[in-house]
C-alpha positions in Angstrom: 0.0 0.0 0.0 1.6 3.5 -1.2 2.2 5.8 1.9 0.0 8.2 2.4 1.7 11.8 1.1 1.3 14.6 3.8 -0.9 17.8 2.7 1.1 20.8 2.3 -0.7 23.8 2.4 1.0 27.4 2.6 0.1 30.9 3.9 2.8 33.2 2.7 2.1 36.8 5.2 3.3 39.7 2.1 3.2 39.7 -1.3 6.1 41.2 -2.6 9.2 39.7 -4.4 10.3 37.2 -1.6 7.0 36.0 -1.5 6.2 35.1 -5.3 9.6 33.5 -5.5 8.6 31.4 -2.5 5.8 30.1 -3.7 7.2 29.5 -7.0 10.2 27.9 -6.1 7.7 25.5 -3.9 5.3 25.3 -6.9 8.1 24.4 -9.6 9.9 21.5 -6.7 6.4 19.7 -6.7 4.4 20.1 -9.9 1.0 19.4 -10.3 1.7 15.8 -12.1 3.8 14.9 -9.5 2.3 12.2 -6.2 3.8 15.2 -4.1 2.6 18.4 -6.0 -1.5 17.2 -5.8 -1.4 17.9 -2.7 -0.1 21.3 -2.4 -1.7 24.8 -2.1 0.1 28.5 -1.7 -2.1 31.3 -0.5 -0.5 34.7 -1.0 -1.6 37.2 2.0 -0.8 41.1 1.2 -2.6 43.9 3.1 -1.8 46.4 0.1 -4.3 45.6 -3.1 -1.9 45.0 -5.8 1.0 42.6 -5.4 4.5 42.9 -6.2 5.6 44.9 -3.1 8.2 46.4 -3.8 8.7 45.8 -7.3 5.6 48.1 -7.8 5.8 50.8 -5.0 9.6 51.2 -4.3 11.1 50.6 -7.7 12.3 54.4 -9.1 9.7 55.1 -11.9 12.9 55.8 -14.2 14.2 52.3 -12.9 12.0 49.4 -15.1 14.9 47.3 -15.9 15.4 46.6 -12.2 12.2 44.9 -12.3 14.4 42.4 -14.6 14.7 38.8 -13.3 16.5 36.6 -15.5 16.0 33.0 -13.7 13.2 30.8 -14.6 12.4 28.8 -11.2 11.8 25.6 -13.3 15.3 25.2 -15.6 17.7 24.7 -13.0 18.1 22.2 -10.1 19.6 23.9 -7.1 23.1 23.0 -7.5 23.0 24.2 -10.8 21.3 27.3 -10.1 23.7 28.1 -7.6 26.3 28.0 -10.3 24.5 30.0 -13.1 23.4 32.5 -10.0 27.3 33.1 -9.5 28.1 33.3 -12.7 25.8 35.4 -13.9 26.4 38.1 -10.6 29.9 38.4 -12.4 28.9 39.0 -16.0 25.8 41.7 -15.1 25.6 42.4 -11.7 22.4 39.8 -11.4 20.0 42.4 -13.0 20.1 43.5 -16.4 22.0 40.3 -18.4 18.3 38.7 -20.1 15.1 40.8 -20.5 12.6 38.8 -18.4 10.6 40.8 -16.0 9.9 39.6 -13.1 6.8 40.2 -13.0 6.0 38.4 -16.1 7.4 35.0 -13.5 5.3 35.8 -10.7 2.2 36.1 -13.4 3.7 32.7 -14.5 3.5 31.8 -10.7 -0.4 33.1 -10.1 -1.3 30.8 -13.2 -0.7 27.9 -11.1 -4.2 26.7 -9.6 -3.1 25.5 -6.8 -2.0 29.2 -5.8 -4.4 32.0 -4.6 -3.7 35.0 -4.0 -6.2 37.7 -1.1 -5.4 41.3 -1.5 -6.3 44.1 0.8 -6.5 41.4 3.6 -4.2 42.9 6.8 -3.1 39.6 8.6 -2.4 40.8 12.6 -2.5 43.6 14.9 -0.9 46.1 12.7 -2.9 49.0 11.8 -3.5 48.7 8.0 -6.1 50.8 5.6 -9.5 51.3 6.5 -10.7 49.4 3.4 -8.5 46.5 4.2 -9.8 43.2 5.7 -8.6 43.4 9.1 -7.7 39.3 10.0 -5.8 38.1 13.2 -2.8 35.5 13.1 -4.5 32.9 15.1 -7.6 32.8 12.4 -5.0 31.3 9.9 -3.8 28.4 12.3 -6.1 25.5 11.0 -6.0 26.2 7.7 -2.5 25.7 7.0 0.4 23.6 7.7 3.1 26.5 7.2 3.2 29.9 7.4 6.0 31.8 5.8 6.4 35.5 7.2 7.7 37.5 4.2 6.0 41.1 4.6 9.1 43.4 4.0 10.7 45.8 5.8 8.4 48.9 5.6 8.9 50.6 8.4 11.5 53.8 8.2 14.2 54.1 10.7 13.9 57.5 12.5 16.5 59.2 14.5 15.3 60.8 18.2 17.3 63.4 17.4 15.6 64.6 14.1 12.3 64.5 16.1 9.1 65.8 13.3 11.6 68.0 11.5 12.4 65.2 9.0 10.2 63.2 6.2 11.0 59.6 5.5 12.3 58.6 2.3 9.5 56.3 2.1 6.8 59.2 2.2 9.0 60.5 -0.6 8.8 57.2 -2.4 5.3 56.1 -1.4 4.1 59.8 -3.1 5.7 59.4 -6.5 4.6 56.0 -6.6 0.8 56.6 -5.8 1.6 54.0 -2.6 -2.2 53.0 -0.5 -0.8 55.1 2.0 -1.3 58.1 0.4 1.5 60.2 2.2 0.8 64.3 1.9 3.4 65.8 -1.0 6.4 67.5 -0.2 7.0 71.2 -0.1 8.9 71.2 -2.9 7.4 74.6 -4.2 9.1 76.0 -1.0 12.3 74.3 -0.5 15.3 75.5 -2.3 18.0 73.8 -0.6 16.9 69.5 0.2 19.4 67.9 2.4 19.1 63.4 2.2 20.3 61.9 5.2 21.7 58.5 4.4 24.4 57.4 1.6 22.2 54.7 0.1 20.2 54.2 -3.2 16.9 55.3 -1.7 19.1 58.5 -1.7 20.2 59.1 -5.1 17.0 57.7 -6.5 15.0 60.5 -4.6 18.0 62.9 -6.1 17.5 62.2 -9.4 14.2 62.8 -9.7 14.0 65.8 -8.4 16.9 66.7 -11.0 15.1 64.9 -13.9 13.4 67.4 -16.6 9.4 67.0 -16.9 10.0 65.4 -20.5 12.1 62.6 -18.8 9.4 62.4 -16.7 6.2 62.2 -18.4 6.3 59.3 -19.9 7.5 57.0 -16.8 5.0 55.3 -14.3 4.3 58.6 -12.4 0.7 60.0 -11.8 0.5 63.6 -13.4 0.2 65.2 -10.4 3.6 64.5 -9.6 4.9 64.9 -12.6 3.8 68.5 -12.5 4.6 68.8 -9.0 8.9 68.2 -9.8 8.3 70.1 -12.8 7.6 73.2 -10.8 9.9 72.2 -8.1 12.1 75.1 -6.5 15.3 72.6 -5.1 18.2 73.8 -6.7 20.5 71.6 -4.5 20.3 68.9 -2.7 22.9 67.6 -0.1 23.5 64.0 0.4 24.6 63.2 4.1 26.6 60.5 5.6 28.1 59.4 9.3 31.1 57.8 7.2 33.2 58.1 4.2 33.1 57.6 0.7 34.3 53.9 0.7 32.1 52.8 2.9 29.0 54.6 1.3 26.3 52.0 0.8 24.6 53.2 -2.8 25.6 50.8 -5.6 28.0 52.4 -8.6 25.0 52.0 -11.0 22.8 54.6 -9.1 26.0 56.8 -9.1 26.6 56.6 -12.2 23.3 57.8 -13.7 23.0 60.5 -11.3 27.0 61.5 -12.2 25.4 61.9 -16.1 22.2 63.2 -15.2 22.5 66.8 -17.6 20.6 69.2 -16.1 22.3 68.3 -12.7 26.1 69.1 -11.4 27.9 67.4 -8.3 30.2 69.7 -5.9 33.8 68.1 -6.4 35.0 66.5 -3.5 38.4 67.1 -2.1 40.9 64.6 -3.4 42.3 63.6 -0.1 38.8 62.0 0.8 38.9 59.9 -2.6 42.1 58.2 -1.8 41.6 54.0 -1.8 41.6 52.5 1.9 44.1 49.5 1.9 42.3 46.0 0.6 39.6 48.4 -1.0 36.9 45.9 -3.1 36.4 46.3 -6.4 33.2 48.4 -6.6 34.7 50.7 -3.6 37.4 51.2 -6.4 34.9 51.5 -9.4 32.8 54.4 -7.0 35.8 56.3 -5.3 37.0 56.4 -9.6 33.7 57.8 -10.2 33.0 60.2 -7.9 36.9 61.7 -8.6 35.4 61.9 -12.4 33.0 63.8 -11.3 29.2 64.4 -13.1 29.4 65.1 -16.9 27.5 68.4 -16.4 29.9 70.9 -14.5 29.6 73.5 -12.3 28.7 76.7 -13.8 27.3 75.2 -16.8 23.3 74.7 -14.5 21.5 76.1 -12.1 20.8 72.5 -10.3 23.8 70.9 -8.4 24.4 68.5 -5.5 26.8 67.2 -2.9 28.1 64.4 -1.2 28.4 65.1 2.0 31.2 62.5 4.8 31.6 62.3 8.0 29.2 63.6 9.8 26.3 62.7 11.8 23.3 64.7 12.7 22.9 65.5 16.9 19.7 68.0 16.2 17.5 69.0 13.8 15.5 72.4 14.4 13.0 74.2 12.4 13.0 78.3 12.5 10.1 79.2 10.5 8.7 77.8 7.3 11.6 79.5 5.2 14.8 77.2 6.5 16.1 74.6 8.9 19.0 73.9 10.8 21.1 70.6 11.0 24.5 70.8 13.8 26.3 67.4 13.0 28.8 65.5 14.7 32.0 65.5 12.9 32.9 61.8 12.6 36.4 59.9 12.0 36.4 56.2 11.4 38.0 53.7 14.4 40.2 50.4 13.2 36.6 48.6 13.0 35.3 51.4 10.1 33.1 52.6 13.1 31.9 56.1 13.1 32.7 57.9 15.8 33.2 61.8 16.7 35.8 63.9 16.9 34.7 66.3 19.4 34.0 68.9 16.4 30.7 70.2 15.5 29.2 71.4 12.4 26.5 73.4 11.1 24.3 73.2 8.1 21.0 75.4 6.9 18.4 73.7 4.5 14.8 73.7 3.7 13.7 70.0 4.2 15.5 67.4 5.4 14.3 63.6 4.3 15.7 60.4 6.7 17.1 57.6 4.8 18.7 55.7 7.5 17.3 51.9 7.3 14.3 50.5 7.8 12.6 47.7 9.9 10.0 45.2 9.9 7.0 45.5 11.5 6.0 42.4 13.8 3.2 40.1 12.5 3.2 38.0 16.1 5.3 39.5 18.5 7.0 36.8 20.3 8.5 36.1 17.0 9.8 39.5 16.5 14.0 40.6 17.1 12.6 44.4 18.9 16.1 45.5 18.3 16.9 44.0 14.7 13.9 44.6 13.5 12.7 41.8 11.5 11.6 38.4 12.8 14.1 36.1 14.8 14.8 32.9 12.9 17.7 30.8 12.3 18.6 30.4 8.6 14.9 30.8 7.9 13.5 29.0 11.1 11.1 30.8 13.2 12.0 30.9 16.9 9.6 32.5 20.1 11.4 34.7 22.8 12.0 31.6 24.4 14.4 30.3 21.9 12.0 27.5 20.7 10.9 26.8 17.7 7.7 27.5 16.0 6.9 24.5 14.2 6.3 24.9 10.4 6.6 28.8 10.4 9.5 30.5 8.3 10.5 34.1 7.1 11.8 35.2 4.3 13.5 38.2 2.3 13.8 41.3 4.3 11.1 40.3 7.1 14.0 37.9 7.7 17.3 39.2 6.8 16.7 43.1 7.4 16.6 46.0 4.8 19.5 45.1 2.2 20.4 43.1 -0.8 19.0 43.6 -4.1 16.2 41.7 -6.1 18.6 38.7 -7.2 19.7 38.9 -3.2 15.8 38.4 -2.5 15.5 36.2 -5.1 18.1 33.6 -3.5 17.1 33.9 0.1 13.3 33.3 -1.0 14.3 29.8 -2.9 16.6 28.8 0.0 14.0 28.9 3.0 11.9 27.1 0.0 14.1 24.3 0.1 14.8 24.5 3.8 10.7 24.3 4.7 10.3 21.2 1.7 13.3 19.4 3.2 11.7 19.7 6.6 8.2 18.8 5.5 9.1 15.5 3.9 12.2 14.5 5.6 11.1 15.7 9.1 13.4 18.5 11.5 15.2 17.2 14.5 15.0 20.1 17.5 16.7 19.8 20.6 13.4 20.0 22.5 9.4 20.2 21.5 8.6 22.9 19.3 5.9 25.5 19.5 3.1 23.7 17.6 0.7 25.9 16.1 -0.8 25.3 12.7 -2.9 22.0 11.5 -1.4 18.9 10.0 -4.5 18.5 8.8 -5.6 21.6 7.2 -9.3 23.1 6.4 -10.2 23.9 3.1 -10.0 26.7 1.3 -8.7 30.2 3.1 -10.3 31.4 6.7 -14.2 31.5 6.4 -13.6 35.5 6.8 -11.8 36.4 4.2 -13.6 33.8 1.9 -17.1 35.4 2.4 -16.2 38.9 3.7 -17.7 41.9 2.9 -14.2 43.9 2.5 -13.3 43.5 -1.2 -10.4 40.7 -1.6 -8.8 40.9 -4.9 -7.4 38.1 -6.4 -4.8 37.8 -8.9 -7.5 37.8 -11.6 -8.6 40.8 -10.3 -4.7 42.1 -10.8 -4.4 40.8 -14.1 -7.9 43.4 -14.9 -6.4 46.4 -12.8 -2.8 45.8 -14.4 -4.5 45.7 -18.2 -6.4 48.7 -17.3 -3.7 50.6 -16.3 -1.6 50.3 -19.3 -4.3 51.2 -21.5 -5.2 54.2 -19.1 -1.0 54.7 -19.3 -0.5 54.0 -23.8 -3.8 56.9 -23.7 -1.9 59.0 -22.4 1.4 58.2 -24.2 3.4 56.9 -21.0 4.1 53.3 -19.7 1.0 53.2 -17.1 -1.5 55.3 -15.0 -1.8 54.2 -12.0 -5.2 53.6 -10.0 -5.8 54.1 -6.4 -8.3 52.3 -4.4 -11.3 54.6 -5.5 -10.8 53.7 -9.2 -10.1 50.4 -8.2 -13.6 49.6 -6.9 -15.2 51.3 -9.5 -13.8 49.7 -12.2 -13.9 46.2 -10.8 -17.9 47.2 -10.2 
């Protein structure tokens, strides 16, 4: 008599890119014609409407081709994949080497029936949108055998010291990419001077586009209001802050590079002695400290827009005068034998008109007992869930950022997301040895179908099928309009899905 197979059935908590590669890295190991794969489902939880995460709401609008994913989840075995991944990091810098987007895979991915996907549904405590279904944790416990917590990092680190004198990048972000939120615009009609705290790509993305010219603009996935909104912009510079120096600065030398050519925008030199290599410098601290001694293509003098990198320095106190300016007094930092920031004893001073945080961000806790308060993102070992006790949570896993923190790029995702895959198959069907009982919480025996409240609630769920409409419907709206989309916020959603 054959052995009987054990269900698997999966509730992945996000839907962004860790998420879809998830489930299709578990979809792909166990097709449908397999004994194995008939007895598999992935349900997809997001409390945002339209999937993607990331991909969709934190992308730069001028930045398509870093939606580019150039692995197939179903041509390589691991080992092989592992190769190719390497390989591949060395000959394009894991992004722009084929032209499949990766959305196109996780479309791929939804087509799957044994995957669903529940949009606007806010699984746990978190406050989430008032159109949202609001669903605890526990709810999902008999339903599924796993749970795989993979709902990003989204929460922006914020200094005491700046107090409310800063905006988060995100707001920044969120605004120019129409974001559920809905975060109030920036003053940019009154703010001629714009000072970015942080050395990162959120950074220079934000940078160059306030810099870009309305007819690079207008045809890019931005709604016209902000489109007109940086079109009438009054920044004329904007100063890009950081607590260390330029080797150690964290944006990549791709971002640089396009803001360095950007013509309507200049960079401040910076001082030779600051660009000198520090011994056993890497290759890309090489390729940016080259760069930034180039300089931009547009000099100074030849435009009225320019920026500046700004090292060493790291802000104590933020305060606002009037509505005209504010002031910034930094520590004046050196680095210690660890590349450790840490002051001199000097002070310095800066006036600016708007100052926007870029620091890090952090996760926000789907069950607290599973949460790392001061790492932000959910306490696991190599994927594992653990409780504040150090046990384990049986059949619960994270993923991506929820799991690793805010860093790594979409291929970095990409590889995390397949190996908790492999770690959470390995330990379905082989079985996980643990030092002592774990935390058992979910059903080996699972109902049907999603909880009873998200399957007949009287929130609107999307499903992917809904997506598929909404994403058609923007790129009409978007080709009307002579641009690559127009993007819909919940209001037009529900009318046209009426």
């Amino acid at each position: 008599m054959a052995a009987t197979i054990k269900p698997l059935k999966i509730a992945i908590l996000g839907g962004g890119p860790s998420s879809f590669y998830c489930a299709s890295r578990i979809l792909s190991r166990l097709p449908h014609s397999s004994p194995e794969g008939q007895n598999v489902q992935v349900h997809v939880y997001d409390r945002l409407w339209a999937p993607h995460g990331l991909v969709r709401y934190g992308v730069a609008p001028d930045h398509p081709e870093v939606k580019v994913s150039i692995f197939s989840t179903a041509l390589f075995s691991y080992t092989e994949f592992i190769l190719f991944y390497f390989i591949v990091c060395f000959v394009s810098q894991c992004l722009t080497f084929f032209g499949q987007n990766c959305t196109h895979k996780f479309n791929e991915t939804a087509k799957d029936p044994r995957f669903r996907f529940f949009g606007n549904v806010n699984v746990g405590d978190t406050p989430s949108f008032p159109h949202a279904l609001h669903l605890p944790l526990r709810a999902l416990f008999p339903h599924y055998t796993h749970l795989i917590i993979s709902n990003g990092a989204t929460l922006p680190v914020i200094l005491p010291q700046l107090g409310n004198a800063s905006t988060p990048a995100l707001s920044l972000v969120h605004w120019y990419t129409a974001h559920p939120s809905q975060p109030p615009p920036p003053r940019l009609e009154a703010m001629p001077h714009m000072t970015l705290l942080g050395h990162g790509n959120v950074s220079l993305d934000i940078a160059r586009m306030m810099f870009s010219p309305p007819e690079r603009l207008a045809p890019l996935d931005l709604p016209e209001h902000v489109v007109e909104k940086i079109s009438n912009t009054s920044v004329r510079h904007i100063s890009i802050v950081s607590r260390r120096g330029p080797a150690e600065a964290a944006f990549t030398a791709k971002e640089l590079r396009e803001l360095l050519t950007l013509p309507r925008a200049a960079m401040i030199p910076i001082p030779e002695e600051l660009l000198v290599p520090p011994p056993n410098a890497t290759r890309q601290q090489k390729r940016i400290l080259d760069l930034l001694r180039k300089g931009s293509t547009t000099k100074t003098g030849e435009t009225s827009y320019t920026w500046s990198l700004k090292f060493f320095r790291s802000p104590t106190k933020v305060t606002q005068h009037t509505n005209e300016y504010t002031t910034i007094e930094y520590d004046v930092n050196q680095l210690d034998a660890q590349k450790r920031a840490v002051p001199t004893g000097e002070m310095d001073m800066q006036r600016t008109h708007g100052v926007v945080g870029s620091i890090g961000y952090r996760s926000e806790p789907i069950e607290p007992a599973w949460f790392n308060g001061g790492l932000g993102r959910t306490r696991n070992v190599i994927g594992r869930v653990f409780n504040e006790e150090n046990r384990r949570v049986q059949g619960v896993y994270s993923s991506g950022w929820a799991s690793n923190g805010a860093k790594g790029v979409l291929a970095t995702t990409m590889m995390d997301a397949y190996s908790v895959a492999e770690t959470l198959l390995t330990d379905h069907f082989q079985g996980e040895t643990n030092a002592e009982p774990p935390v058992e919480i979910l059903n080996s025996d699972p109902r049907p179908g999603g909880p009873p409240e998200v399957e007949h609630s009287t929130a609107r769920v999307i499903s992917y099928d809904d997506w598929i409409r909404i994403d058609e419907e923007e790129i009409r709206r978007g080709q009307a309009r002579k641009k690559e989309r127009e993007r819909m916020v919940w209001a037009d959603v529900i009318k046209f899905l009426s």
